[in-house]
C-alpha positions as CSV (number, residue, x, y, z in Angstrom):
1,X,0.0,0.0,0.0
2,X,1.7,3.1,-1.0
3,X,0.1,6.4,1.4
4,X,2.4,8.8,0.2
5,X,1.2,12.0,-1.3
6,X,2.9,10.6,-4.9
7,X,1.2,7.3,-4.3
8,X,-2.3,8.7,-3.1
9,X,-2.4,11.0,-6.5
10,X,-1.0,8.1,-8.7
11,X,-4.3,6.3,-6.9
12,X,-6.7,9.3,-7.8
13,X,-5.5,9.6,-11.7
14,X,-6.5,5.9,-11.9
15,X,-9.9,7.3,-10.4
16,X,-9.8,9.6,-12.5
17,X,-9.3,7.5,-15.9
18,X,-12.3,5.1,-14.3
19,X,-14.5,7.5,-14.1
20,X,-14.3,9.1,-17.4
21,X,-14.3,5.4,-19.3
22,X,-17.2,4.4,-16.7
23,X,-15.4,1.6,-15.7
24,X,-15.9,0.2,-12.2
25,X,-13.5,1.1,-8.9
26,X,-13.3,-0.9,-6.0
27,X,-11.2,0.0,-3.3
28,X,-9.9,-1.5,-0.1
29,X,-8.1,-0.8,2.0
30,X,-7.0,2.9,0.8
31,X,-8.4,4.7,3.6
32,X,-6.1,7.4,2.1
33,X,-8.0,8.4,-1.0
34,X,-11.5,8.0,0.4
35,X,-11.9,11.6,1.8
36,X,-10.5,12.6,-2.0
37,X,-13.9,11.2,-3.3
38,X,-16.0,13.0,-1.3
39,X,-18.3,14.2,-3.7
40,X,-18.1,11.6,-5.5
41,X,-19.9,9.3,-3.2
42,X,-22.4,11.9,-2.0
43,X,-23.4,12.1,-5.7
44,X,-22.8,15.8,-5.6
45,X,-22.1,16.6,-9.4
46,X,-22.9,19.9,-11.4
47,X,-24.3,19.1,-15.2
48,X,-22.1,20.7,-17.9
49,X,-22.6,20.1,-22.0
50,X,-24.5,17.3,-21.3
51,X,-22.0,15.5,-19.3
52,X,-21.6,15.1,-15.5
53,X,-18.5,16.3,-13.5
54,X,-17.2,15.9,-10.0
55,X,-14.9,17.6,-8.2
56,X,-12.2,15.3,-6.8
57,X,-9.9,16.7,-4.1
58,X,-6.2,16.5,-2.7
59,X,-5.7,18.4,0.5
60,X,-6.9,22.1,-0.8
61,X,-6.5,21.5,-4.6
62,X,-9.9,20.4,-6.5
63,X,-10.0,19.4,-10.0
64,X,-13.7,18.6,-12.0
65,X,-13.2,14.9,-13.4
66,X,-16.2,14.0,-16.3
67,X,-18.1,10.9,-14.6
68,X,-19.5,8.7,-17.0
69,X,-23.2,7.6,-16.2
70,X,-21.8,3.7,-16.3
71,X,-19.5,4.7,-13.2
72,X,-19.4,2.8,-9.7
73,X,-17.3,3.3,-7.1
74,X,-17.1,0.6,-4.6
75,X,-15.7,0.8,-1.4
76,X,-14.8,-2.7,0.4
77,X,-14.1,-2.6,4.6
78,X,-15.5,-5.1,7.4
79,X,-17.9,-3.6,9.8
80,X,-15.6,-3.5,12.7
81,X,-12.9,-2.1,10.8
82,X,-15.0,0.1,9.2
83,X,-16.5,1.5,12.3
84,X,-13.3,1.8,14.2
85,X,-11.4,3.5,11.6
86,X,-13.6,5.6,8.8
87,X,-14.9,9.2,9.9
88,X,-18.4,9.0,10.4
89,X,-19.0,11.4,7.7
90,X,-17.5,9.1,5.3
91,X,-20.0,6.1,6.7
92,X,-23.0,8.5,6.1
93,X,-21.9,8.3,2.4
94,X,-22.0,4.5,1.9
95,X,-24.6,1.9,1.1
96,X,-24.2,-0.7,4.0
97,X,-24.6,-4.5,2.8
């Protein structure tokens, strides 16, 4: 698992490519990137052209990324860990299965 700030926007680019081709992500174990994807998983988009964007974050720099209506972003975690470790913000965003 690489956390580092290189490794963590290597991890988002790849995101990034997903979400434009509408391919599916699944994450685990990358508790780094989720706060990143924010808007993403609240569904909070703005409508531009036709096309949907989301604003994908790093610390205090935002870029829009086009998501592509086929997206899904899937985020993998036991309860327990889940619970112990992911900011409850971040749990308010997920479907719980």
């Amino acid at each position: 698992r690489d956390h580092s700030y290189a490794g963590v926007c290597r991890n988002l680019n790849r995101i990034k490519l997903c979400m434009e081709a509408g391919r599916p992500v699944v994450l685990f174990q990358l508790d780094s990137l989720y706060e990143s994807l924010y808007d993403a998983l609240n569904q909070f988009h703005v409508v531009f052209g036709g096309h949907r964007y989301v604003d994908l974050g790093l610390g205090s720099q935002r870029v829009k990324c086009r998501m592509h209506p086929d997206f899904r972003l899937v985020i993998v975690a036991e309860q327990e860990t889940a619970l112990q470790r992911l900011p409850i913000p971040l749990l308010n965003r997920l479907e719980k299965h």
